[in-house]
Phi, psi and omega in degrees: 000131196257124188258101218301153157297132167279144176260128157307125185062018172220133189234178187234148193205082140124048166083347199244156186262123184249187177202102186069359184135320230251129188278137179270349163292331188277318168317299178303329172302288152006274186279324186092169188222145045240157208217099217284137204217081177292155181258122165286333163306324185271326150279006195275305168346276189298345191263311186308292166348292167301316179290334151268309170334313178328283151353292207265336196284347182245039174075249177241349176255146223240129180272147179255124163277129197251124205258141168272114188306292212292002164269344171196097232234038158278088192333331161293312200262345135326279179315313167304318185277355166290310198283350134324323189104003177274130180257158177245131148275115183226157169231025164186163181278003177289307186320332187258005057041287170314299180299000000 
């Protein structure tokens, strides 16, 4: 058996897979499946992360990170990455609809 690499914010404890705390059988139950299930931890992560990378690689000046609407057009996660500082890439007016 081959063992995944750890994911920010999401872990495993006695065989069952959590997200945040948050059981993902229970979720599933919950919603039904199949069922697409983000980490907000992992993304607030990762956009901090690039935006210091961002940083130290341009100097003092801070780069806008721009998100492509159309890789992942959800709302919550739309929404997180505005309140990040995050600008959108958009191609259509639904997409700018979303953003």
């Amino acid at each position: 058996m081959h063992s995944i690499p750890s994911l920010i914010g999401f872990s495993q404890h006695h065989g069952e897979w959590f997200a945040e705390g948050i059981s993902l059988s229970v979720l599933a139950s919950q919603y039904g499946t199949p069922l697409y299930v983000y980490s907000k931890h992992a993304i607030c992560s990762a956009y901090r992360a690039y935006d210091v990378a961002c940083i130290r690689a341009n100097g003092s000046r801070r780069a806008r990170i721009h998100y492509a609407v159309k890789a992942n057009s959800n709302l919550a996660v739309l929404d997180e990455l505005k309140q990040l500082g995050a600008g959108f890439d958009l191609v259509s007016g639904g997409e700018l609809a979303r953003a």
